[in-house]
C-alpha positions in Angstrom: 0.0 0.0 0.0 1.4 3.5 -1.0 1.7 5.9 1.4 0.5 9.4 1.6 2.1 12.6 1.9 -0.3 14.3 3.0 -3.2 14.3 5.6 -6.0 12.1 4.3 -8.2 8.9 5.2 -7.5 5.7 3.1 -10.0 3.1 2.8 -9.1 -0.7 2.5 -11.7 -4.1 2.4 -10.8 -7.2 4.1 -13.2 -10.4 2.9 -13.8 -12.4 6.0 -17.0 -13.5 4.9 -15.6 -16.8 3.1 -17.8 -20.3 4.2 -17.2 -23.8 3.0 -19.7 -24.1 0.9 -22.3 -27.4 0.2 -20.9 -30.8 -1.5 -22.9 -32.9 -3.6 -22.9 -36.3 -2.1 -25.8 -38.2 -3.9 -24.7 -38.3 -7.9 -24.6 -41.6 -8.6 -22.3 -43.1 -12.0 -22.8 -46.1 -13.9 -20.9 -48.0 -16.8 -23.1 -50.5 -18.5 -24.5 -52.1 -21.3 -27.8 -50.5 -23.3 -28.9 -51.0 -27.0 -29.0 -47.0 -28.2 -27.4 -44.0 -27.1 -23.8 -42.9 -27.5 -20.8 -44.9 -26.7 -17.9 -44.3 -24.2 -19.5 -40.5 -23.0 -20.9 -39.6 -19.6 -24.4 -38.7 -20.0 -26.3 -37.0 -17.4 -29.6 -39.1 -16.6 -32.4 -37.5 -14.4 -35.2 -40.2 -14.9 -36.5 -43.4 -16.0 -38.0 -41.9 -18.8 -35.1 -40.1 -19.9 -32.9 -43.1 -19.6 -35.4 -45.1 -22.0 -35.0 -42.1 -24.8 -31.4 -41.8 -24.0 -30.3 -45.6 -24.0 -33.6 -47.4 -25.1 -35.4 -49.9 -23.9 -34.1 -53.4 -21.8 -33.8 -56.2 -24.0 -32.5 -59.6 -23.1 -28.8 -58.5 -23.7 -28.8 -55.6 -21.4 -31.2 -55.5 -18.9 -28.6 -55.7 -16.1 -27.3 -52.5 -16.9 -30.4 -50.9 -17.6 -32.2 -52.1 -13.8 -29.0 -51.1 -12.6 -30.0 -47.3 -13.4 -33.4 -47.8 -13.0 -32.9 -48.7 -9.5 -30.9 -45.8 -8.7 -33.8 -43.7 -10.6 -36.4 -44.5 -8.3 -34.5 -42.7 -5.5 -32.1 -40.6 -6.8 -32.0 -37.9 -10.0 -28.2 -37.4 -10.8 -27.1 -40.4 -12.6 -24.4 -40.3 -15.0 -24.2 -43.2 -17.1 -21.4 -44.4 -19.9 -22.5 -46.8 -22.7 -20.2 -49.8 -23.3 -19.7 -51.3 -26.5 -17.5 -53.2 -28.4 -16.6 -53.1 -32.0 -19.8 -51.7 -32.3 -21.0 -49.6 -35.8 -23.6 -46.7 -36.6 -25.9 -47.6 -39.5 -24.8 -45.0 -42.7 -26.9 -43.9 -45.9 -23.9 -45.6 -47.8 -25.5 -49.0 -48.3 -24.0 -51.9 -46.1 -21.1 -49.6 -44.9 -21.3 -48.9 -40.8 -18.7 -46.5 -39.4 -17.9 -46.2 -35.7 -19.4 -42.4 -34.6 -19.6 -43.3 -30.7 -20.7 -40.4 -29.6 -20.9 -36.2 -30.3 -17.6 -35.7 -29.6 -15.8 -38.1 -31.9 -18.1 -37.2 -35.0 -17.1 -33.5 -34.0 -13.0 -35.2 -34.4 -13.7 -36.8 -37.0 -16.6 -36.3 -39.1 -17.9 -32.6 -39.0 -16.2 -31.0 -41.8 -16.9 -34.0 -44.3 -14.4 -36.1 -44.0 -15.6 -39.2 -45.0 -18.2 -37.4 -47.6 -18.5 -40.0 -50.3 -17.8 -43.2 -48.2 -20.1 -42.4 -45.6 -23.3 -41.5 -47.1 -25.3 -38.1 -46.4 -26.1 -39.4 -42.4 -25.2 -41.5 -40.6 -27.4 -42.5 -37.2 -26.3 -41.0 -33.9 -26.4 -43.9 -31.9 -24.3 -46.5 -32.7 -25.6 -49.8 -33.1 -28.6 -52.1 -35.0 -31.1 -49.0 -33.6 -30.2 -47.1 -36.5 -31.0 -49.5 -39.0 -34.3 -48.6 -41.1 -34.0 -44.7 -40.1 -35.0 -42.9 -43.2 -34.0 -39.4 -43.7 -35.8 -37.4 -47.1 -34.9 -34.2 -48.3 -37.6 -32.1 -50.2 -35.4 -29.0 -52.1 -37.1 -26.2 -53.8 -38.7 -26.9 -57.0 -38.6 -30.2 -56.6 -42.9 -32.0 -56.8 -43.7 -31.6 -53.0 -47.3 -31.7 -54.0 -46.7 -35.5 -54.2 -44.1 -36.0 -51.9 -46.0 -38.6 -49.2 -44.8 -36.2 -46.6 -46.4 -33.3 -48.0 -49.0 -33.2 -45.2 -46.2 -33.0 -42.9 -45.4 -29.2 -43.6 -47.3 -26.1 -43.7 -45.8 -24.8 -47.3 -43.4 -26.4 -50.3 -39.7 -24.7 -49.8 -39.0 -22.2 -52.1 -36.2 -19.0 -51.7 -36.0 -18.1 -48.1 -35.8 -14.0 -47.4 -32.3 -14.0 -46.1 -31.3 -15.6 -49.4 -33.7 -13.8 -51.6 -31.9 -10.1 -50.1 -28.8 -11.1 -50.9 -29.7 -12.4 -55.0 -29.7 -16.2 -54.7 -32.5 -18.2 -55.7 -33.9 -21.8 -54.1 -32.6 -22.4 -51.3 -35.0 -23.8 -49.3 -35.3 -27.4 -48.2 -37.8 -29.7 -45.5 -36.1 -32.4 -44.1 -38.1 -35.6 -42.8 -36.7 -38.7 -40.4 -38.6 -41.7 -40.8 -38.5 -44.8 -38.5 -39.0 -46.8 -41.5 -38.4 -50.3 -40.5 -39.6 -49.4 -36.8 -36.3 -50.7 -34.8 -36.6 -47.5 -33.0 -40.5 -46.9 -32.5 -41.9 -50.7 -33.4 -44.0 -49.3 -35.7 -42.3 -48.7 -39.1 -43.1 -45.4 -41.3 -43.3 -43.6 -37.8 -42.2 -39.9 -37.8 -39.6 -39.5 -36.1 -38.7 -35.4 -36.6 -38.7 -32.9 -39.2 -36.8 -30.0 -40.4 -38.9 -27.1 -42.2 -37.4 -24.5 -44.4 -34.1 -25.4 -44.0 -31.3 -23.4 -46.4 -28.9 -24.9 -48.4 -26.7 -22.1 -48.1 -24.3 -22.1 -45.2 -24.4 -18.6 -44.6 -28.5 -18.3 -44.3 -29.9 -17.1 -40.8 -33.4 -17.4 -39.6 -35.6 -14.4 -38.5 -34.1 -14.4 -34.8 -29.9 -14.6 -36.2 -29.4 -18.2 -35.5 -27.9 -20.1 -38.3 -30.0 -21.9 -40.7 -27.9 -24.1 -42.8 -29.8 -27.6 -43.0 -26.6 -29.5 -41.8 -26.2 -27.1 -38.5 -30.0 -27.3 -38.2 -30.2 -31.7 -38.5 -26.7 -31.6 -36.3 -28.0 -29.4 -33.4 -32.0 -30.8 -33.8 -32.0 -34.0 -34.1 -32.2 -36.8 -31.9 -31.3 -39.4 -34.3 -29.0 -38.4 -37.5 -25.6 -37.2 -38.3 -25.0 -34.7 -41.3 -21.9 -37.0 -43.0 -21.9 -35.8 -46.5 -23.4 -33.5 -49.5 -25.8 -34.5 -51.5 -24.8 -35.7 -54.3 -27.8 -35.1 -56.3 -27.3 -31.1 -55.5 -23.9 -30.6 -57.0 -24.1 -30.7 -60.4 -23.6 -26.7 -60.7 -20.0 -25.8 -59.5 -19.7 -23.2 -57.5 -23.4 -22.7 -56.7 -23.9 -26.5 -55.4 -25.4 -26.8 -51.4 -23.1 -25.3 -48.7 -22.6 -21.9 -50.8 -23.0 -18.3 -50.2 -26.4 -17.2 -50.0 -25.9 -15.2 -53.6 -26.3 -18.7 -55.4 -28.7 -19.7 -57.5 -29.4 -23.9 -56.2 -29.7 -26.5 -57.6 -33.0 -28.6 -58.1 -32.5 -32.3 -57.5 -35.3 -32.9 -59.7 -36.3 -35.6 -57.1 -37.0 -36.2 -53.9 -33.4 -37.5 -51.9 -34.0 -40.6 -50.0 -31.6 -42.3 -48.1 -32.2 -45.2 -46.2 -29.6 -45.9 -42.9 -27.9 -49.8 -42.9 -24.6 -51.0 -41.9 -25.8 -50.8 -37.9 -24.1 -53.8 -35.7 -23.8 -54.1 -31.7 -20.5 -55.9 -31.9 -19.2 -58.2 -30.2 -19.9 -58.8 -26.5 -18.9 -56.6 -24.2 -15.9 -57.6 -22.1 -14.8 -57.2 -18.0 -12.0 -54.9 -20.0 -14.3 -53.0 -22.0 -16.6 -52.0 -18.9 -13.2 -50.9 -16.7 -12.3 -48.7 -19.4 -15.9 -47.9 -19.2 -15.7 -46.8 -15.6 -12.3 -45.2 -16.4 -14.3 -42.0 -17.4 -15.5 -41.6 -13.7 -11.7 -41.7 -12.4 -11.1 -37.9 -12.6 -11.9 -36.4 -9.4 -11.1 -33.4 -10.7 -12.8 -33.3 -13.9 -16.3 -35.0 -13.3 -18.0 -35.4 -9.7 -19.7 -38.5 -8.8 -20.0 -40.0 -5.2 -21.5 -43.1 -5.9 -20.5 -45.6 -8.0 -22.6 -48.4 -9.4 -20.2 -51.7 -10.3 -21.0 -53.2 -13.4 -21.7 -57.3 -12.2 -19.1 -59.5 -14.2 -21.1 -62.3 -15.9 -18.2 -64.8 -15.5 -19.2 -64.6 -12.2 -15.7 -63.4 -10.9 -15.1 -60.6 -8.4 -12.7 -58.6 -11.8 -15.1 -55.6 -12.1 -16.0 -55.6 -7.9 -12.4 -55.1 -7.4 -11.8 -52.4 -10.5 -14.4 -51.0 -8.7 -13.6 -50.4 -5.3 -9.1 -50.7 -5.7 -8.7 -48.1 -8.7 -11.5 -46.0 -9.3 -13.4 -45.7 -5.7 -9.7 -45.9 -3.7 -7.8 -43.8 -6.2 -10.6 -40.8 -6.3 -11.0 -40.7 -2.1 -14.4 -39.5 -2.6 -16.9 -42.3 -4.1 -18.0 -45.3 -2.3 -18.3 -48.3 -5.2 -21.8 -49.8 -4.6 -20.7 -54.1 -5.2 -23.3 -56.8 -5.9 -22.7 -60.1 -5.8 -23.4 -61.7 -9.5 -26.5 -63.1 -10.2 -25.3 -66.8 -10.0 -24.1 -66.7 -6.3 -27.6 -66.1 -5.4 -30.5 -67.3 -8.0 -31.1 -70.7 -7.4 -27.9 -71.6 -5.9 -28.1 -74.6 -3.2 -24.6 -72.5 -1.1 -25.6 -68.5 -1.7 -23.5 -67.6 1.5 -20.5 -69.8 0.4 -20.7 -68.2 -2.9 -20.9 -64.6 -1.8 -18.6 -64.4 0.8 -16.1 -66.0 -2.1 -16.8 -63.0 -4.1 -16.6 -60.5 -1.6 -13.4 -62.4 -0.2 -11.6 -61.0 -3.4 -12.2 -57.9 -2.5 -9.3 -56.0 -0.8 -10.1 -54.4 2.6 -11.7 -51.1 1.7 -13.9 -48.3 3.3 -14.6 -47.1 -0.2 -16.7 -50.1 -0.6 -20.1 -51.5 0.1 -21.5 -55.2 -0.4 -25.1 -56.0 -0.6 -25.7 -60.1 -0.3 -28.6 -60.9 -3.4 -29.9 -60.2 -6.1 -33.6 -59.3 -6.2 -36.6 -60.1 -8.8 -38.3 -56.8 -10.4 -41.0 -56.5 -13.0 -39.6 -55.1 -15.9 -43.0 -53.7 -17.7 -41.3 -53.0 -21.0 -41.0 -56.6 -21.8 -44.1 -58.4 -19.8 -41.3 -60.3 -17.4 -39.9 -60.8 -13.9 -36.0 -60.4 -14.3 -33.2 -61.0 -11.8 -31.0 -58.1 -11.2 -27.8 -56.8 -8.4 -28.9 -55.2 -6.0 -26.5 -52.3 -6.1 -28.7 -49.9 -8.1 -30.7 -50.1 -5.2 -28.5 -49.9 -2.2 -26.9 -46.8 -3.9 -30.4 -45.5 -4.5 -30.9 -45.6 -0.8 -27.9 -43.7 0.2 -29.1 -40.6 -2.3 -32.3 -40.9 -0.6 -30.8 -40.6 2.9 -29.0 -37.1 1.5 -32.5 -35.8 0.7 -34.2 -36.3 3.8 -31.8 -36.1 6.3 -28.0 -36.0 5.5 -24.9 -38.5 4.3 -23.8 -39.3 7.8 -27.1 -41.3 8.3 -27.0 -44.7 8.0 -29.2 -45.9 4.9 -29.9 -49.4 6.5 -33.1 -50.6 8.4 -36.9 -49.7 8.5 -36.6 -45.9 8.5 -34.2 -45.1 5.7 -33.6 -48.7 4.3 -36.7 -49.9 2.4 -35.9 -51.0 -1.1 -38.2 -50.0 -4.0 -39.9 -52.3 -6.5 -38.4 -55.7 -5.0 -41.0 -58.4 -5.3 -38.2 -61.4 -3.7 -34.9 -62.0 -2.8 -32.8 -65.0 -4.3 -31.6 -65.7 -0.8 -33.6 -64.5 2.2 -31.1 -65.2 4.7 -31.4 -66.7 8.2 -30.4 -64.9 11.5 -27.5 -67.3 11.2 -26.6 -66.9 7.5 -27.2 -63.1 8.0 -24.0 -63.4 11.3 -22.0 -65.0 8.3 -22.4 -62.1 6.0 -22.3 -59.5 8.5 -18.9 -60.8 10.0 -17.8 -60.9 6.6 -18.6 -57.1 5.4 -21.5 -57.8 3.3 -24.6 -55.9 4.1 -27.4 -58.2 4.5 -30.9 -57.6 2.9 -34.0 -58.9 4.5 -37.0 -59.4 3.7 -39.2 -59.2 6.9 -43.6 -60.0 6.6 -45.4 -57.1 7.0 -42.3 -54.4 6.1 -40.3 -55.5 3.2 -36.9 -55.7 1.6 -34.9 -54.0 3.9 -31.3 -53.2 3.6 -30.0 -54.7 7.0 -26.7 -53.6 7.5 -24.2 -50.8 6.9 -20.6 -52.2 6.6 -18.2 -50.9 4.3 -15.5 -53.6 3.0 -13.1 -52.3 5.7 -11.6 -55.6 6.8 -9.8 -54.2 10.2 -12.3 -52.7 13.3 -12.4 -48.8 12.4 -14.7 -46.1 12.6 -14.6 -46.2 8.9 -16.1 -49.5 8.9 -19.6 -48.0 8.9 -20.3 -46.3 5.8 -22.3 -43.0 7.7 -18.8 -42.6 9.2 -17.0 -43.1 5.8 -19.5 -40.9 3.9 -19.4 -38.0 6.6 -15.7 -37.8 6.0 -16.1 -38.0 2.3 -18.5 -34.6 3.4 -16.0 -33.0 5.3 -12.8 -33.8 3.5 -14.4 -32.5 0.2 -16.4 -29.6 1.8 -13.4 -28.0 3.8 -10.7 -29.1 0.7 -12.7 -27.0 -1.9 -13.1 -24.0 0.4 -9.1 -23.8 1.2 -8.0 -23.9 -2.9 -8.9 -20.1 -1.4 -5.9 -20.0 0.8 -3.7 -21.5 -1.8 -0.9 -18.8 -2.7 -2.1 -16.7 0.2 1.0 -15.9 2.9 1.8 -18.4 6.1 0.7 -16.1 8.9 -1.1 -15.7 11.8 -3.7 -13.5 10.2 -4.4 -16.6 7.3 -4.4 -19.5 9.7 -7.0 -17.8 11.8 -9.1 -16.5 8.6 -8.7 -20.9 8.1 -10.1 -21.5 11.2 -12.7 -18.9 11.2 -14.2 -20.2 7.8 -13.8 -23.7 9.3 -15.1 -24.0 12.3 -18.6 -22.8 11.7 -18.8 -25.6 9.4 -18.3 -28.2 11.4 -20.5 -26.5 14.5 -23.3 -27.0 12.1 -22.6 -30.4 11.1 -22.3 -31.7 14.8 -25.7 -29.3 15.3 -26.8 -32.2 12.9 -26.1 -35.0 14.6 -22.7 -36.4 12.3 -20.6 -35.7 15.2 -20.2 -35.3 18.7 -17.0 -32.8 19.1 -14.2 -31.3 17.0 -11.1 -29.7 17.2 -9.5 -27.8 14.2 -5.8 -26.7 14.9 -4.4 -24.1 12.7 -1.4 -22.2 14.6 2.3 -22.0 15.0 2.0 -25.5 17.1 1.8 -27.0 13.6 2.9 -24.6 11.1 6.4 -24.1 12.5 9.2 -22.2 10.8 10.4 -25.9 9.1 7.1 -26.1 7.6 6.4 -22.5 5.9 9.8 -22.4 4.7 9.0 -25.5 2.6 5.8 -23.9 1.5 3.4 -25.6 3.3 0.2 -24.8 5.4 -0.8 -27.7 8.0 -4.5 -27.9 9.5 -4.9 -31.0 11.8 -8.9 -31.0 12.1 -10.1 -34.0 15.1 -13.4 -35.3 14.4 -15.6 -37.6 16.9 -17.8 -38.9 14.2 -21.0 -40.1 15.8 -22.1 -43.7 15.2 -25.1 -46.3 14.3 -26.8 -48.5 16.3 -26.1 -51.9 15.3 -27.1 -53.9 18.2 -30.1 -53.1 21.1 -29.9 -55.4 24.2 -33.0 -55.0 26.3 -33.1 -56.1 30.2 -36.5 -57.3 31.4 -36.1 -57.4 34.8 -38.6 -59.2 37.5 -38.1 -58.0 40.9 -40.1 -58.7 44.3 -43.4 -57.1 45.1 -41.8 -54.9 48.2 -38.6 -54.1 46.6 -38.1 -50.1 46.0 -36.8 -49.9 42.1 -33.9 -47.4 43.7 -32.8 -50.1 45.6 -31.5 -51.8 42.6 -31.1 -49.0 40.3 -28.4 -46.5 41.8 
């Protein structure tokens, strides 16, 4: 600060007013296997609805996956979910040839600017796979015999010269756009309308009445649901110079016809593989780029404890701030004559962990978009709950039992343990769940895979750290580059301390200590750069076990006589 050289008042601000602000704790992340929708991209799912118009429909193939999210759905409504595939291919207007788009940002790569115009066709379907098969698109240019076009009805007018091409001398512009379910893969009823593109311009330059750009390929490309602009029409080139995709001075071309192009080449691959759903759940391993807190492991069909592990050892351990949701595979527990031998096997491969959570069986839903029962993991569910618990009270809850621990749609359980069997599991850091008559499928336990006796063996305890350790670590990046002195450390505890008064005000702990001074940041430690904060937390914990006394005493004996 200058000084002055004369009399005068100068006037400085000092922000103390910085909090630790709120975490999320309840977005939930899944890697799985669906039939539509784009392939090795996070997508942010809200619903069950939206997941159905995202991903599509369960089929046989991948109803797992999509129960999974569903599960999650019907309590939480952050989900972000990756498609895995494998060699699969997006159906193209170029007849039999697929091409691998997998999702918005490779076409942007790769395909955009034309790059396979010619090879590709003039679309190419937006979700990889045998969904785009039978999607028609149809292009109706100016001049062209729209009074018989069988999609006439569909559009108010025929195309003709648009105004902002028109002003500027060019001539025909104009063009309606139609996608067509034609062989009903997508719809189940072929000829179904999918979308439609009015008075779209063939010149890239064209704007519409508002500024935005109104060039048929940005248009389609933004728009639609279902289609890829991949190439020129050929049919509209025949003019150099003036051919589609010029300035809006040119004169266009009439195709003379309408331009139908029917999408093939679609193919799902080959199956998916353990591999190919770890590099699938590789897209949630960035802390830093993408937050998710819980973490929904795919169930390995070999039957193996591969993806489990991936799970809870690289992604869940390496981030620090997601608890991997495990399920045992369907085999251990549907129709199995040793469920417990067979779970505990597959839980036994598990390293110790409190970034993990075991549930013991799998459980039988309706799925209503095929008419069937289906068995599915569990884990969709058990993660569900712990969203729930964020909503109506807070992440140090415990998600178990008959308050917060009901699960959602369960009509049985492949293994219904026994108080014994349920000892076996619980000893053994698998969650139980019970179905009790009269109150449901319960989630009966709240163990995290920690093999060792901890506080973090408890997932409230584990989860209120993930809280606390996320909350307090976003709100000192603000300290960051800030000096090492007494005035800093007690801004640190000032912003702190408040935070953690309201937290034990509800209920996730009974004391605290934070320690910010010289006792730890000694002259060793600032002249390395450093700034130490010890914070001492006595998280609070669940009730796991209730003994009750019923005591029969004498007629004459007084009840302080025995109680002191």
């Amino acid at each position: 600060m200058a000084f002055s050289l004369s009399p005068g008042v100068s006037v400085k601000e000092i922000d103390l007013t910085n909090v630790v602000p709120a975490v999320s704790t309840s977005i939930g992340a899944l890697a799985g296997v669906f039939n539509a929708g784009p392939v090795n991209k996070v997508m942010s799912i809200s619903s069950e609805g939206q997941l159905v118009s995202v991903f599509g429909q369960p089929t046989n193939e991948n109803f797992i996956s999509f129960f999974q999210a569903a599960s999650f759905l019907k309590y939480g409504n952050n989900l972000k979910v990756v498609r895995v595939a494998n060699g699969v291919l997006n159906a193209t207007a170029q007849a039999g040839a697929g091409i691998a788009v997998l999702n918005e940002d490779l076409y942007d790569e790769e395909f955009a600017d034309g790059q396979g115009e010619g090879t590709n066709g003039n679309w190419t379907a937006k979700a990889p796979g045998i969904s785009g098969n039978g999607i028609k698109v149809e292009i109706c240019t100016a001049g062209t015999s729209f009074a018989t076009w069988q999609y006439k009805d569909q559009f108010d007018a025929e195309p003709e010269t648009s105004s902002w091409v028109s002003a500027r001398g060019g001539v025909n512009d104009e063009m309606h756009v139609i996608v067509v379910d034609n062989g009903g893969f997508i719809t189940g009823t072929p000829g179904t309308i999918l979308e439609k593109f009015d008075f779209v311009s063939q010149a890239s330059d064209s704007k519409k009445e508002d500024g935005s750009n109104n060039y048929y390929k940005n248009v389609v490309n933004s728009g639609s649901k279902y289609v890829y602009w991949t190439g020129l029409p050929s049919q509209l080139t025949a003019l150099p110079g003036q051919e589609v995709g010029g300035p809006s001075t040119s004169t266009f071309v009439d195709a003379g016809q309408i331009i139908s192009d029917p999408l093939t080449g679609g193919s799902d691959g080959s199956a998916v593989t353990a591999g190919d759903l770890q590099m699938g759940m590789d897209l949630f391993a960035d802390a830093d780029t993408l937050d998710v807190n819980l973490l929904i492991s795919p169930v390995d069909a070999t039957g193996q404890a591969v993806l489990a592990k991936y799970a809870v050892e690289t992604i869940a351990e390496g981030r620090k701030d997601v608890v991997a949701m495990v399920s045992p595979p369907l085999a251990a527990t549907v129709a199995n004559a040793d469920p417990v031998g067979d779970v505990l096997a597959f839980t036994n491969a598990i390293n110790s962990s409190s970034y993990g959570f075991a549930d013991s069986s799998a459980v039988k839903m309706y799925d209503k978009y095929n008419d069937v029962m289906r068995w599915v993991p569990a884990n969709g569910l058990t993660a569900g709950l712990m969203a729930n618990v964020d909503n109506v009270a807070d992440a140090w809850f415990s998600p178990a039992g008959l308050n917060r621990g009901q699960l959602k749609g369960v009509s049985k359980l492949a293994m219904n343990p026994t108080k014994s069997q349920r000892d076996d599991l619980y000893k053994n850091r698998v969650n139980p769940l019970v179905s009790f008559p009269g109150e449901g499928t319960v989630l009966f336990g709240d163990k995290t895979l920690l093999s060792r006796p901890s506080a973090f063996d408890r997932i409230n305890v584990r989860r209120l750290f993930i809280v606390l350790e996320k909350a307090i670590a976003t709100a000192s990046k603000y300290q960051l580059f800030e000096q090492n002195d007494q005035f800093t450390r007690s801004q640190f505890r000032s912003m702190v301390e408040p935070f953690m008064r309201n937290v034990k005000g509800r209920r996730g702990m009974t004391d605290f200590l934070v320690v910010c001074d010289e006792t730890n940041n000694t002259p060793e430690v600032i002249d390395t750069n450093n700034f130490v904060a010890d914070i001492y937390i006595k998280p609070t914990r669940s009730i796991n076990f209730i003994n009750l006394n019923f005591i029969a005493t004498r007629t004459g004996v007084e009840f302080s006589e025995l109680v002191g």
